[in-house]
mmCIF file as gemmi writes it, N, C-alpha and C atoms, coordinates in Angstrom:
data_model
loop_
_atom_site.group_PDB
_atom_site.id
_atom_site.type_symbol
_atom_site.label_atom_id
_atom_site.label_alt_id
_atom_site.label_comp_id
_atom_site.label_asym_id
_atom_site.label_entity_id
_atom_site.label_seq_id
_atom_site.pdbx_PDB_ins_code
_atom_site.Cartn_x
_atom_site.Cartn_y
_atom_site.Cartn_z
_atom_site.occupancy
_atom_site.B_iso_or_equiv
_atom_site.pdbx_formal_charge
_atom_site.auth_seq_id
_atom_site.auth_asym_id
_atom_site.pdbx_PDB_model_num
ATOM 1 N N . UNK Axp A 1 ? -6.286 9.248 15.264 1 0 ? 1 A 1
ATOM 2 C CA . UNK Axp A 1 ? -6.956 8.235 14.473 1 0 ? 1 A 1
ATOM 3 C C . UNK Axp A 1 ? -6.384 6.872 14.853 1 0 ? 1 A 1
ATOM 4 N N . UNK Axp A 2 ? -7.395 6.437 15.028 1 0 ? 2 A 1
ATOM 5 C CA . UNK Axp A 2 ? -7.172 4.993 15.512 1 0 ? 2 A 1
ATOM 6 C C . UNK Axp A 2 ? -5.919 3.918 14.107 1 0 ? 2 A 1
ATOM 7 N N . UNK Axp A 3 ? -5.227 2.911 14.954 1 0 ? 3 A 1
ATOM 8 C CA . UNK Axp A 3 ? -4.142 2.635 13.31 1 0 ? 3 A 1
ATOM 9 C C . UNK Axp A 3 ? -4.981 1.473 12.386 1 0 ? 3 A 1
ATOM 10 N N . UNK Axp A 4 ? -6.256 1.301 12.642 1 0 ? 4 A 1
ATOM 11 C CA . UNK Axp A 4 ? -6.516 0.448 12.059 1 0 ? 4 A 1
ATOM 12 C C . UNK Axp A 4 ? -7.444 1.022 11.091 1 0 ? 4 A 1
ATOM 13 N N . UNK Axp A 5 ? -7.938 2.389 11.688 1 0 ? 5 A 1
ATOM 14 C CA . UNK Axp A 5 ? -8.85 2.839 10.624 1 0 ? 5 A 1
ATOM 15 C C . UNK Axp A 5 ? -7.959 3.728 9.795 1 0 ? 5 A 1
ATOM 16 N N . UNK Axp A 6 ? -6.323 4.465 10.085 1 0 ? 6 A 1
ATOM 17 C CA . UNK Axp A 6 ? -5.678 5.005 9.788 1 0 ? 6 A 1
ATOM 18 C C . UNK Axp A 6 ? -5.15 3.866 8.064 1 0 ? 6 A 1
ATOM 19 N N . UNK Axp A 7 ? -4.642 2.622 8.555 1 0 ? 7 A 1
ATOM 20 C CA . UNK Axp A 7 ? -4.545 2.197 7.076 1 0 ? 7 A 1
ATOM 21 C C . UNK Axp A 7 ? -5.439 1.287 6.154 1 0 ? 7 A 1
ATOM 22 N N . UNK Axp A 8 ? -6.899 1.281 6.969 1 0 ? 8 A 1
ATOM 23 C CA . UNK Axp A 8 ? -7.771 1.18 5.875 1 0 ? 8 A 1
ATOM 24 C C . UNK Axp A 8 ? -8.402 2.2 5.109 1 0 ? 8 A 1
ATOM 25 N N . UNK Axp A 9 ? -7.57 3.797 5.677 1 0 ? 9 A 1
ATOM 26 C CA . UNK Axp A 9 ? -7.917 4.406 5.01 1 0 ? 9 A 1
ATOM 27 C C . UNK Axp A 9 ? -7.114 5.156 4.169 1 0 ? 9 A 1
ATOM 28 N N . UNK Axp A 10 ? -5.95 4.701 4.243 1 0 ? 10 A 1
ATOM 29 C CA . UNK Axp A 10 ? -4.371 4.867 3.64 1 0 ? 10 A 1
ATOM 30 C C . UNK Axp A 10 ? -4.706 3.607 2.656 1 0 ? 10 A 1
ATOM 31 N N . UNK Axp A 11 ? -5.187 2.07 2.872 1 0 ? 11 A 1
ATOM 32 C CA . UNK Axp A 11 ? -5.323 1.265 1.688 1 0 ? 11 A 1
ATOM 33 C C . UNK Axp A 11 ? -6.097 1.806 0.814 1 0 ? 11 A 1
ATOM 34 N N . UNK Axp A 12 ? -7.844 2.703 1.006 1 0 ? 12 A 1
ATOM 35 C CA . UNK Axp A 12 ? -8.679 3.006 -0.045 1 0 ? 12 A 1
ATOM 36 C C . UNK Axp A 12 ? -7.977 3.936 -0.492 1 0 ? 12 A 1
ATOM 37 N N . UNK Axp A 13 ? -7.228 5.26 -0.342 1 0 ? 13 A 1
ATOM 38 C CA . UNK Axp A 13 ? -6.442 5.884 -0.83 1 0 ? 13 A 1
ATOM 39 C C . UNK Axp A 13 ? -5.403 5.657 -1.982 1 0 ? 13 A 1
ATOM 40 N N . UNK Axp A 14 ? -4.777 4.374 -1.874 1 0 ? 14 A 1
ATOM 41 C CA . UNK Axp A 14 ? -3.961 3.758 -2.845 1 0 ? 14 A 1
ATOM 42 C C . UNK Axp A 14 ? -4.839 3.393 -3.814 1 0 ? 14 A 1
ATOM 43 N N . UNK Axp A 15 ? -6.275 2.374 -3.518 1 0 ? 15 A 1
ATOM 44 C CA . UNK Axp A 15 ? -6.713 1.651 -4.719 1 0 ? 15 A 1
ATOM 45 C C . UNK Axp A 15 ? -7.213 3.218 -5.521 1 0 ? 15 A 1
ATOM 46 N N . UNK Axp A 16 ? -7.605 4.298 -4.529 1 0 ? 16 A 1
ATOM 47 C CA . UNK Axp A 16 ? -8.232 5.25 -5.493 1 0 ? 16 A 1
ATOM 48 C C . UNK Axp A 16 ? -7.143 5.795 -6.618 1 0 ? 16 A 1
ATOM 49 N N . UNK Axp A 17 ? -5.712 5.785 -5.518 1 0 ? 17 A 1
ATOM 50 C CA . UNK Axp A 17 ? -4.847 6.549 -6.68 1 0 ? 17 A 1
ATOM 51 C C . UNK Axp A 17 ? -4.607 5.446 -8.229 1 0 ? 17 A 1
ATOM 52 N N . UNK Axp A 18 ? -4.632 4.522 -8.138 1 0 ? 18 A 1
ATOM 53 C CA . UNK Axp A 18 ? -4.728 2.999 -9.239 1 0 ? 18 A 1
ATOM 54 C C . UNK Axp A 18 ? -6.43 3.04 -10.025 1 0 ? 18 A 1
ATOM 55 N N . UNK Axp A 19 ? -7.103 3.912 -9.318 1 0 ? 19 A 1
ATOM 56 C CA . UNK Axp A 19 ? -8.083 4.04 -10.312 1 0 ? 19 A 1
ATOM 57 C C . UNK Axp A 19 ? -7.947 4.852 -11.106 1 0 ? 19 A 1
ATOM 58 N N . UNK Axp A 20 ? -7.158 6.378 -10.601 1 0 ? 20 A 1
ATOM 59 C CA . UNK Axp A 20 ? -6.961 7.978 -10.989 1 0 ? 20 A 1
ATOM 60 C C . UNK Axp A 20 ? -5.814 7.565 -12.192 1 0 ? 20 A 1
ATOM 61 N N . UNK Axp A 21 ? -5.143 6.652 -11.942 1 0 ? 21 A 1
ATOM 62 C CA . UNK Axp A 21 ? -4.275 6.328 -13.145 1 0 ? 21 A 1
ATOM 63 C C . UNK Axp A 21 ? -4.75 5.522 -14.351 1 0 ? 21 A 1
ATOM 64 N N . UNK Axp A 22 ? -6.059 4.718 -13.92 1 0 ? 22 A 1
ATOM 65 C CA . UNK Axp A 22 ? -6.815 4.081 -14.923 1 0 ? 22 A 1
ATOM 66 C C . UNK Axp A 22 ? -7.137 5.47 -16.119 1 0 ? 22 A 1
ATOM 67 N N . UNK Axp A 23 ? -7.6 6.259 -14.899 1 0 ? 23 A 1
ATOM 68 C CA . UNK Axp A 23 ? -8.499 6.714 -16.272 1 0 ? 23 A 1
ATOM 69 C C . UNK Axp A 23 ? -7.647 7.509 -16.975 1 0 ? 23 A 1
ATOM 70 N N . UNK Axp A 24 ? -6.363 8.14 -16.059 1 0 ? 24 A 1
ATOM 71 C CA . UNK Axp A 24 ? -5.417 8.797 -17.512 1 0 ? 24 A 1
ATOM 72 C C . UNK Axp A 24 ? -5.375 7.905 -18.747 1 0 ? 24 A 1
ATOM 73 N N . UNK Axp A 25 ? -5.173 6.783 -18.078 1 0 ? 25 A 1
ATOM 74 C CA . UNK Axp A 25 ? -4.845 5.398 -19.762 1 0 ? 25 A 1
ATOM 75 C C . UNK Axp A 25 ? -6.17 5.645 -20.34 1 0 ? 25 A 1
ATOM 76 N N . UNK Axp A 26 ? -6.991 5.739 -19.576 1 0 ? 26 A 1
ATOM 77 C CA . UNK Axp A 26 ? -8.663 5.781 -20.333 1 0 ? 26 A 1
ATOM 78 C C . UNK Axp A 26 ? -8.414 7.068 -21.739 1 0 ? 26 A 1
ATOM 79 N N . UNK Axp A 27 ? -8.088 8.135 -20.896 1 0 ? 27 A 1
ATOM 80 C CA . UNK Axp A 27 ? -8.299 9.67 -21.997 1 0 ? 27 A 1
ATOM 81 C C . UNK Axp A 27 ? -6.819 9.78 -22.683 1 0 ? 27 A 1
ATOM 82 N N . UNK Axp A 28 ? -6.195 8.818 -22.299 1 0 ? 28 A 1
ATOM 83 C CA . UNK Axp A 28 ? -4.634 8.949 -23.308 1 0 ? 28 A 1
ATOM 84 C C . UNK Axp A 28 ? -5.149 7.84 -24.621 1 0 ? 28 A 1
ATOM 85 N N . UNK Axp A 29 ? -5.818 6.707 -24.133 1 0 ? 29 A 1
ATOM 86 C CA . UNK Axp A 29 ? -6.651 5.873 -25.209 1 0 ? 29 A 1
ATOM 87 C C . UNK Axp A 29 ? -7.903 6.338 -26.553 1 0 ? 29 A 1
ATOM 88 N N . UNK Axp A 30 ? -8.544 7.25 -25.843 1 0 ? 30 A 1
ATOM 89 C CA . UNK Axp A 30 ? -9.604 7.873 -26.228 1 0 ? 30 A 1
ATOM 90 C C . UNK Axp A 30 ? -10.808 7.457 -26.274 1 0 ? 30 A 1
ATOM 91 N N . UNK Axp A 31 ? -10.97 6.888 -24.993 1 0 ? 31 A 1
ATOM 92 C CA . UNK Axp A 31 ? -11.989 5.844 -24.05 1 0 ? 31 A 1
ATOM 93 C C . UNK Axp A 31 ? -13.523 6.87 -24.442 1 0 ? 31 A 1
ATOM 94 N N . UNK Axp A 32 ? -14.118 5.731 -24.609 1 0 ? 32 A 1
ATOM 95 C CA . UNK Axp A 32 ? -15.691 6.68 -24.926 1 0 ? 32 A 1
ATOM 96 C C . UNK Axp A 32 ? -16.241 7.689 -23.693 1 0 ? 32 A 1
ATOM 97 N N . UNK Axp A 33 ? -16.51 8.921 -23.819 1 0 ? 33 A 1
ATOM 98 C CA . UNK Axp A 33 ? -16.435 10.171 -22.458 1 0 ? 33 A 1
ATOM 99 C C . UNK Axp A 33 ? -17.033 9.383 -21.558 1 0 ? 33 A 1
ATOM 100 N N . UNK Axp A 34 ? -18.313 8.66 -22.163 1 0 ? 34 A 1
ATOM 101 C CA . UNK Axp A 34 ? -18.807 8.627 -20.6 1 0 ? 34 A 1
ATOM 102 C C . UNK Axp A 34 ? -18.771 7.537 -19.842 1 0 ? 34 A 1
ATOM 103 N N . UNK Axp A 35 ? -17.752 6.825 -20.567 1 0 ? 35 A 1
ATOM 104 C CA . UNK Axp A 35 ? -17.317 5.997 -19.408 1 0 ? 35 A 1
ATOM 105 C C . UNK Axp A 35 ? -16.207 6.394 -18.931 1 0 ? 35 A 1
ATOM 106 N N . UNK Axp A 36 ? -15.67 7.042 -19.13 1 0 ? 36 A 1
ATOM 107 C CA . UNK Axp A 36 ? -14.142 7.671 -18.913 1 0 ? 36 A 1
ATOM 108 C C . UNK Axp A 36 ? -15.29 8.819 -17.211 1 0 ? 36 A 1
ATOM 109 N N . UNK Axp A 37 ? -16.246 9.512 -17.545 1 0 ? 37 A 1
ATOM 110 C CA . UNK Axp A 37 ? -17.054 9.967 -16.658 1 0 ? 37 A 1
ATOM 111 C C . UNK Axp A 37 ? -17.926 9.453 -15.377 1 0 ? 37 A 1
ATOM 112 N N . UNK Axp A 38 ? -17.8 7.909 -16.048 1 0 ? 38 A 1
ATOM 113 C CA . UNK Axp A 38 ? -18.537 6.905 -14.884 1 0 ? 38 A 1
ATOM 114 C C . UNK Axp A 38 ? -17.327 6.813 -13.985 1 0 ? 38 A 1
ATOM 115 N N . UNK Axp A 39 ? -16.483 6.817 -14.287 1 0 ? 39 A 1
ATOM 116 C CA . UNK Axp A 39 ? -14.928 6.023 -13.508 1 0 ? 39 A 1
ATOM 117 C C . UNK Axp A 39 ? -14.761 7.498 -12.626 1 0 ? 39 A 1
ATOM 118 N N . UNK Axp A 40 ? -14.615 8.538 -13.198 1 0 ? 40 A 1
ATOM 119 C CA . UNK Axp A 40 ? -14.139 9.584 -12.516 1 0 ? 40 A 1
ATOM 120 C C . UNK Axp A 40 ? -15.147 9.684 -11.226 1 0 ? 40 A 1
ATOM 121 N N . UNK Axp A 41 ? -16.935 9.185 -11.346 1 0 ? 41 A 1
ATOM 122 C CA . UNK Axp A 41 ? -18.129 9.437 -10.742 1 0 ? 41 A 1
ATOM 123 C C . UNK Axp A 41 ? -17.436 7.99 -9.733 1 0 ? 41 A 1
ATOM 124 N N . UNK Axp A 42 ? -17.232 7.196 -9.704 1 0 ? 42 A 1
ATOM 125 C CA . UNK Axp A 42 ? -16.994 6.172 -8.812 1 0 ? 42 A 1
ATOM 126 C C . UNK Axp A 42 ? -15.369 6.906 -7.919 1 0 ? 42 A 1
ATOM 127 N N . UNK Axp A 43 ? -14.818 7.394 -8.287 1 0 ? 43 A 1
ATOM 128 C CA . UNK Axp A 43 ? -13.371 7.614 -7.452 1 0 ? 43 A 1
ATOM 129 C C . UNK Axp A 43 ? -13.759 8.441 -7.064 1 0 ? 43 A 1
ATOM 130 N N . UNK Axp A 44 ? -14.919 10.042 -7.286 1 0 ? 44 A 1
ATOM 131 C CA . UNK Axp A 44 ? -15.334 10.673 -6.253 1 0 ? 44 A 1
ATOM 132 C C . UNK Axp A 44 ? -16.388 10.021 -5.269 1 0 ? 44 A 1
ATOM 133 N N . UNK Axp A 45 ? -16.92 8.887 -5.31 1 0 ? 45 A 1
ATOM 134 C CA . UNK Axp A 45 ? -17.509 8.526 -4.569 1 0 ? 45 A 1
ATOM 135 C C . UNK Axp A 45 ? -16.834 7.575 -3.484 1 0 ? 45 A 1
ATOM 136 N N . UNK Axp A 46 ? -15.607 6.948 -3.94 1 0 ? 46 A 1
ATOM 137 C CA . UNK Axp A 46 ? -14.739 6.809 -2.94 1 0 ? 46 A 1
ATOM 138 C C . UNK Axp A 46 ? -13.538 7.242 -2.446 1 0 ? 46 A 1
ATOM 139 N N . UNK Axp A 47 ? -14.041 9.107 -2.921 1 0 ? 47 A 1
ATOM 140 C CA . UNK Axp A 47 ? -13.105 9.876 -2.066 1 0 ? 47 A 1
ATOM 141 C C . UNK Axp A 47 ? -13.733 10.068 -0.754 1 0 ? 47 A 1
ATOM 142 N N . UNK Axp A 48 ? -14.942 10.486 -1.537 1 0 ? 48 A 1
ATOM 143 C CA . UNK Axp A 48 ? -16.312 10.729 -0.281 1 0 ? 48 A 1
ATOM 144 C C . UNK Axp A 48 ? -16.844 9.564 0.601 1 0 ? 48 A 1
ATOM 145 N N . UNK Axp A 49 ? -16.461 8.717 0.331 1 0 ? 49 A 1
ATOM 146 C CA . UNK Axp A 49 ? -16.613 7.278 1.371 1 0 ? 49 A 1
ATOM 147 C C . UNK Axp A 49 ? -15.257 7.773 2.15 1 0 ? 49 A 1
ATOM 148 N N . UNK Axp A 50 ? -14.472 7.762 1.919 1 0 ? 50 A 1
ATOM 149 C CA . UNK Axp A 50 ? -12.711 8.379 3.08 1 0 ? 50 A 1
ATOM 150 C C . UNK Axp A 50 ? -12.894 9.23 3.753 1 0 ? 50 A 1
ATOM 151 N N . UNK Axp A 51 ? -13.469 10.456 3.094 1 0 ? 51 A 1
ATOM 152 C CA . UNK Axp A 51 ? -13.954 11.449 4.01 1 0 ? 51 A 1
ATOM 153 C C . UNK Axp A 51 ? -15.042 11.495 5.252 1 0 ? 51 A 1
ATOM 154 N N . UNK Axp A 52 ? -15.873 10.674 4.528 1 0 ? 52 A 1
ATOM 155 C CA . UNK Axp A 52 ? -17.014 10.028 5.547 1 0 ? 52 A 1
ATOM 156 C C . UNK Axp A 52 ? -16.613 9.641 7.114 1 0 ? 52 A 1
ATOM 157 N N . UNK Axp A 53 ? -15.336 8.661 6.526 1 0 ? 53 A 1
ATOM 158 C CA . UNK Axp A 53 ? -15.277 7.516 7.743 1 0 ? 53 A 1
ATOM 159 C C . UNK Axp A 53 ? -13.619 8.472 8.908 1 0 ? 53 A 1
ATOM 160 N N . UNK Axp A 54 ? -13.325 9.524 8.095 1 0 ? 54 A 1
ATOM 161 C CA . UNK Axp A 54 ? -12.092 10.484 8.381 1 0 ? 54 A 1
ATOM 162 C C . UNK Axp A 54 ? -13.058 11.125 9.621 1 0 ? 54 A 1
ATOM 163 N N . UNK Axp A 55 ? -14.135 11.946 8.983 1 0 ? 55 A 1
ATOM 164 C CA . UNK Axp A 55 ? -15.293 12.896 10.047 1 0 ? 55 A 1
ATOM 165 C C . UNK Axp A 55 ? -15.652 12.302 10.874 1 0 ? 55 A 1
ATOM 166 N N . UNK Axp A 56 ? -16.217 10.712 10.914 1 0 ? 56 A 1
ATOM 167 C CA . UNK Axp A 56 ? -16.813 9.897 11.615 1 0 ? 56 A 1
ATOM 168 C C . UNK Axp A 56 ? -15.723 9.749 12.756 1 0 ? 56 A 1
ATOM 169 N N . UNK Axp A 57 ? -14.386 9.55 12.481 1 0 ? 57 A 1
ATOM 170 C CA . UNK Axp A 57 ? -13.451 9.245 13.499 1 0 ? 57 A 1
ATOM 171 C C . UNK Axp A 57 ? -13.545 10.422 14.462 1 0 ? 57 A 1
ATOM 172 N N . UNK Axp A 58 ? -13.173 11.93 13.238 1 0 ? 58 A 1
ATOM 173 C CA . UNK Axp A 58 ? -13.004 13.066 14.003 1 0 ? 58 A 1
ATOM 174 C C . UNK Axp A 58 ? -13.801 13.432 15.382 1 0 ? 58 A 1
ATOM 175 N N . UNK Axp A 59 ? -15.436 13.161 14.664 1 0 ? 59 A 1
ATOM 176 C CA . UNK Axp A 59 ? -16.605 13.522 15.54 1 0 ? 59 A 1
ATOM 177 C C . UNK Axp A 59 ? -16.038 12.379 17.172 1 0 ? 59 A 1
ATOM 178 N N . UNK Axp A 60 ? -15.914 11.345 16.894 1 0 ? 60 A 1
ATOM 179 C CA . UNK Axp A 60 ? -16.264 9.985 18.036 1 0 ? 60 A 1
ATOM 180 C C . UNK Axp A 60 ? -14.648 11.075 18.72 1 0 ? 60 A 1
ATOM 181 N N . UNK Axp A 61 ? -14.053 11.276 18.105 1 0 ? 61 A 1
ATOM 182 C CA . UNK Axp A 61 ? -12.654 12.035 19.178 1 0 ? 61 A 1
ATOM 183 C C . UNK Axp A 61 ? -12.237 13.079 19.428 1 0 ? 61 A 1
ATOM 184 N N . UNK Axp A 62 ? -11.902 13.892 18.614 1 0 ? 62 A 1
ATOM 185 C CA . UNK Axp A 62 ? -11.546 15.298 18.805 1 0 ? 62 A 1
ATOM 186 C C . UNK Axp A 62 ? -12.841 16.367 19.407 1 0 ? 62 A 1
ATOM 187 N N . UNK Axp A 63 ? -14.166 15.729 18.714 1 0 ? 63 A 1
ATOM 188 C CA . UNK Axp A 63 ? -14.977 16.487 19.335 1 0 ? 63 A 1
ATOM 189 C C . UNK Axp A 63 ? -15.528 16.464 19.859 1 0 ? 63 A 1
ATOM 190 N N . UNK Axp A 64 ? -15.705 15.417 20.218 1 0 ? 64 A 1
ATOM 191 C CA . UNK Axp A 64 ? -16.553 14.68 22.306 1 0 ? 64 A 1
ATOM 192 C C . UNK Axp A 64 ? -15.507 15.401 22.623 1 0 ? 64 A 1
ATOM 193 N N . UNK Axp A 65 ? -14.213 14.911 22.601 1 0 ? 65 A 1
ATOM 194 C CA . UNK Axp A 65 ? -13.007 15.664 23.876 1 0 ? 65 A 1
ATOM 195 C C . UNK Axp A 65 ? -13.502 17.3 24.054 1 0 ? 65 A 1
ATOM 196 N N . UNK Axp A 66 ? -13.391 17.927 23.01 1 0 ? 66 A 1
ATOM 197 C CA . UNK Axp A 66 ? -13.27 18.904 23.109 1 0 ? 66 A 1
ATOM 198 C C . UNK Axp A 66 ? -14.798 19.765 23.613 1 0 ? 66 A 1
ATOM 199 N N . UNK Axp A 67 ? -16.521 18.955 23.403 1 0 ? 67 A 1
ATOM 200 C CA . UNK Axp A 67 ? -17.502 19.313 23.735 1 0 ? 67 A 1
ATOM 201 C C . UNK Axp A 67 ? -17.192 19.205 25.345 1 0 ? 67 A 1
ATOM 202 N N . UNK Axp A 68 ? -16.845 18.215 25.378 1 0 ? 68 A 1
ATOM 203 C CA . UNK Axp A 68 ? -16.347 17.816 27.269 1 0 ? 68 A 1
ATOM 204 C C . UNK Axp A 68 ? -15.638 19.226 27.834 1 0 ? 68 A 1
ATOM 205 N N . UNK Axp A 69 ? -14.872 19.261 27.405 1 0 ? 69 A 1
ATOM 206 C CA . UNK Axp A 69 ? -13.755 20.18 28.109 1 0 ? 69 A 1
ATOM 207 C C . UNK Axp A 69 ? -14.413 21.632 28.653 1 0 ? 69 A 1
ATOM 208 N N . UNK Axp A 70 ? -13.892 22.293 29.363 1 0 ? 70 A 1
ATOM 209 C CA . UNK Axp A 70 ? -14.058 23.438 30.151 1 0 ? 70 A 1
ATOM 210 C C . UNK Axp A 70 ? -13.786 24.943 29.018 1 0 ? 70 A 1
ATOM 211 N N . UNK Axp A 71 ? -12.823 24.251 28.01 1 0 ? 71 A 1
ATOM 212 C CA . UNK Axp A 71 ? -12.272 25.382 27.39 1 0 ? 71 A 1
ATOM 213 C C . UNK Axp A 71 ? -13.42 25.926 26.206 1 0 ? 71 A 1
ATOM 214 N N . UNK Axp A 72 ? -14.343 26.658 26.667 1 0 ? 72 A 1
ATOM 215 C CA . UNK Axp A 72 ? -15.066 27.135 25.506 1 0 ? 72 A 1
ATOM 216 C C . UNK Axp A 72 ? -14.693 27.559 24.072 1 0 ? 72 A 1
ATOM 217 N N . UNK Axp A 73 ? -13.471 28.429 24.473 1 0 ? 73 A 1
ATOM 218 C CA . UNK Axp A 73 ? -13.048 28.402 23.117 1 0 ? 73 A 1
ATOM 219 C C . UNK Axp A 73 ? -12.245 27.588 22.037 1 0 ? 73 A 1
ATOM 220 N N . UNK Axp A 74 ? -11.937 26.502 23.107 1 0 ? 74 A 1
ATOM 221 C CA . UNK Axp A 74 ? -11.923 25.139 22.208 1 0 ? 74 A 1
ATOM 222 C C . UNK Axp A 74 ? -13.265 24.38 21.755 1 0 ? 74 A 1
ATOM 223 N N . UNK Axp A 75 ? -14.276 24.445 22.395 1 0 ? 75 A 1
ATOM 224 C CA . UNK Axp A 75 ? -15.298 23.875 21.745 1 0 ? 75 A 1
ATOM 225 C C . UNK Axp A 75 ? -16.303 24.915 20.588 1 0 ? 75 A 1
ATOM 226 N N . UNK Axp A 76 ? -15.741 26.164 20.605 1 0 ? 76 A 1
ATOM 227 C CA . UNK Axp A 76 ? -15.99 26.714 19.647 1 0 ? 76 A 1
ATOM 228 C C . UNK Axp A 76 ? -14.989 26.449 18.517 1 0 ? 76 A 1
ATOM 229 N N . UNK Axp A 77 ? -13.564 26.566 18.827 1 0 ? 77 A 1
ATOM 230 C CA . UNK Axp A 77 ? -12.866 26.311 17.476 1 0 ? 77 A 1
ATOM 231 C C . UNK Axp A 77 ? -13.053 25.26 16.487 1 0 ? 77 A 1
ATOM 232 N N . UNK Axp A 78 ? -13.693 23.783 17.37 1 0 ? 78 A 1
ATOM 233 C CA . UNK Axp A 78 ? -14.048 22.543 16.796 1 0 ? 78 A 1
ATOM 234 C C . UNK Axp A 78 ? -14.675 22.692 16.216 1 0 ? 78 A 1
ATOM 235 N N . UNK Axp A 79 ? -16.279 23.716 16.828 1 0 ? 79 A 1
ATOM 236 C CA . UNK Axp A 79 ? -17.356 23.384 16.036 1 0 ? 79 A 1
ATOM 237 C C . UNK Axp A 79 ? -17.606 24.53 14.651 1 0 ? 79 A 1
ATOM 238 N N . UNK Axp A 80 ? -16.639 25.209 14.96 1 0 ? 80 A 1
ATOM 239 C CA . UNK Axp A 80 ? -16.707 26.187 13.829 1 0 ? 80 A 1
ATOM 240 C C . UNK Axp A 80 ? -16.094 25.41 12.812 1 0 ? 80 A 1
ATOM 241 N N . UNK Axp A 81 ? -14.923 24.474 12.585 1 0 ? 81 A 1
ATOM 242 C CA . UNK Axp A 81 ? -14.152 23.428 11.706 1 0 ? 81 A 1
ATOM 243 C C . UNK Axp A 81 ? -15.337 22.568 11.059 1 0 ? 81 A 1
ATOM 244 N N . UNK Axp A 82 ? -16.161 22.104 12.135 1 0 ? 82 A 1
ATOM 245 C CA . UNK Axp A 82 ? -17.081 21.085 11.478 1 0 ? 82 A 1
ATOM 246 C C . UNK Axp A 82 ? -17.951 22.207 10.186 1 0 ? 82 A 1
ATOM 247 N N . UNK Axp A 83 ? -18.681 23.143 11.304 1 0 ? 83 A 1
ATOM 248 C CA . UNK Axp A 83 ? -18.99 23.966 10.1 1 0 ? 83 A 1
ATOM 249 C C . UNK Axp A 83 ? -18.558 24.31 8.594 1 0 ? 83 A 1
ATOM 250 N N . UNK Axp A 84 ? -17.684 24.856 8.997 1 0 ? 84 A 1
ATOM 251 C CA . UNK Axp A 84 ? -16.862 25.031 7.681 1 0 ? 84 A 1
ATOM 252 C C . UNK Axp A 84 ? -16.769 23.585 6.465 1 0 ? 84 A 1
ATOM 253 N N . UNK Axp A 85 ? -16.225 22.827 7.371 1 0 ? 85 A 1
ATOM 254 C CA . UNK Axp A 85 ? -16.21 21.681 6.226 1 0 ? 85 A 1
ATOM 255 C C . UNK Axp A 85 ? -17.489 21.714 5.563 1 0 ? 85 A 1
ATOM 256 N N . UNK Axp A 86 ? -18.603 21.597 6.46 1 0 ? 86 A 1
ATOM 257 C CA . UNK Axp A 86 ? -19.717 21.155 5.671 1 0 ? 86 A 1
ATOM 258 C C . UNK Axp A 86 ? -20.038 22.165 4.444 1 0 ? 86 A 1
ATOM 259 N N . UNK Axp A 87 ? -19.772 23.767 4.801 1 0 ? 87 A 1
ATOM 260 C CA . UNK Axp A 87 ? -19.844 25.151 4.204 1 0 ? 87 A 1
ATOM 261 C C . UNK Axp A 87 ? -19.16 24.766 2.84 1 0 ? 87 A 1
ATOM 262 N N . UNK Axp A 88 ? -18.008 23.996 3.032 1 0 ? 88 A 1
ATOM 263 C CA . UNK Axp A 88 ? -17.304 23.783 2.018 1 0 ? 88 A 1
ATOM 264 C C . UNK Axp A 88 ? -17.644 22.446 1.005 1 0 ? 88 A 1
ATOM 265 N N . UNK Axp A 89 ? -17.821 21.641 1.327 1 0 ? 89 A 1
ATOM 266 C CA . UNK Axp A 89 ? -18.995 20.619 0.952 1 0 ? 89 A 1
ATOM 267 C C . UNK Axp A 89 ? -19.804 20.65 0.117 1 0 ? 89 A 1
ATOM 268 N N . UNK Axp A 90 ? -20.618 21.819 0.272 1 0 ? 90 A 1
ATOM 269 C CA . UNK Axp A 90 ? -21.832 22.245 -0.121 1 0 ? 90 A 1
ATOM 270 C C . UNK Axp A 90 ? -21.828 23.075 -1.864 1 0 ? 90 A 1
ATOM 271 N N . UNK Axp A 91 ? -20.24 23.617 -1.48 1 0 ? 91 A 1
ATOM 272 C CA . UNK Axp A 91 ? -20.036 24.867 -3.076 1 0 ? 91 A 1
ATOM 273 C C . UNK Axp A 91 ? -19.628 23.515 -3.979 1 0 ? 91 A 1
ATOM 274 N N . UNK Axp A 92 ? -19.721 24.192 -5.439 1 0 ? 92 A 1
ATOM 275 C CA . UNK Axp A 92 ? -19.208 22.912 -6.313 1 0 ? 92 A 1
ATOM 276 C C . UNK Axp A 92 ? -18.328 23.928 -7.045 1 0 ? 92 A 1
């Protein structure tokens, strides 16, 4: 991972963990649910913005290299990973 996308994605990580602590104060307060539910709906959405731009790196590197390469069963191990993530993605 490139270092520039490495700590802009180490910075959204921090503001998320400063949100994840908001909302404990939120449900230690006894913050009305559903806003205490909007907040939780915004920090999974910028978990899933991290993850986004994490895959996006992965795809542009690990897995051109590895579609390139000679070693089939490296370009199977990759693409079975991508799979999976998405497999995993998908359950709630």
């Amino acid at each position: 991972m490139e270092n520039r996308h490495k700590a802009d994605a180490l910075r959204r990580l921090k503001s998320i963990g400063g949100h994840v602590k908001g909302i404990e104060r939120m449900l230690e307060e006894d913050t009305y649910c559903i806003d205490v539910i909007k907040q939780i709906q915004a920090v999974q959405a910028a978990l899933n913005r991290v993850s986004a731009q994490l895959l996006d790196g992965h795809l542009h590197s690990c897995v051109v290299t590895a579609v390139r390469s000679d070693d089939v069963g490296e370009r199977e191990r990759v693409l079975d990973e991508i799979a999976h993530v998405f497999e995993t993605a998908t359950k709630v």
